[in-house]
N, C-alpha and C positions, 0 to 999 in steps of 0.2 A: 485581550485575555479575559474569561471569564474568573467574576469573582466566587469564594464559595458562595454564597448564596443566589447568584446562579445556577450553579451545579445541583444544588440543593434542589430548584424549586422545579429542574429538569427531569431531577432522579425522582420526586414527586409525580411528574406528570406522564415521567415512563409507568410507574409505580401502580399509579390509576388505569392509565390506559390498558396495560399488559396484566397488571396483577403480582403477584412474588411468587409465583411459580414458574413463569412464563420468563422471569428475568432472566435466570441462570443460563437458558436455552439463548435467549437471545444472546448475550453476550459470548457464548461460545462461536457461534454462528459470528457474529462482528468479527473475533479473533481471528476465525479461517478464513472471511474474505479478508481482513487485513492481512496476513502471513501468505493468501493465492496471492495479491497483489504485487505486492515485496519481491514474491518467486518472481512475477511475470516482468516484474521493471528491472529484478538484474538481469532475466534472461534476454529481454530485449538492449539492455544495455553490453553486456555480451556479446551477442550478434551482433552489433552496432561495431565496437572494436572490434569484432572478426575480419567484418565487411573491411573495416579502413584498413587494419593494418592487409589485407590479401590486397587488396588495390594499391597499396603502397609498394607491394615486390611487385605487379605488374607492370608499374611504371618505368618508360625506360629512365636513365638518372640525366637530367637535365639540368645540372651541377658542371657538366664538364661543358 
């Protein structure tokens, strides 16, 4: 886990590198590939239980 003054000395070197205009943007832009990602891992999580449970009624029952 970083401590604060790691964080600190990162927000620093974003700070430099990008400037404080350029910040606001970037972090928007972080937000929606975080929030596309989220969508895309429950949508494939989703499909994922679609898939099983349809192959699960396909199955003839091999219980009896």
């Amino acid at each position: 886990m970083l401590g604060w003054q790691e964080l600190i000395l990162i927000f620093l070197v974003v700070l430099l590198l990008f400037g404080a205009k350029r910040i606001p943007d970037i972090a928007q832009g972080l937000g929606k590939g975080i929030r596309e990602f989220k969508r895309a891992l429950k949508d494939t999580e989703d499909e994922v239980k679609t898939n099983i449970n349809d192959s699960d009624k396909k199955k003839p029952d091999s219980h009896k």
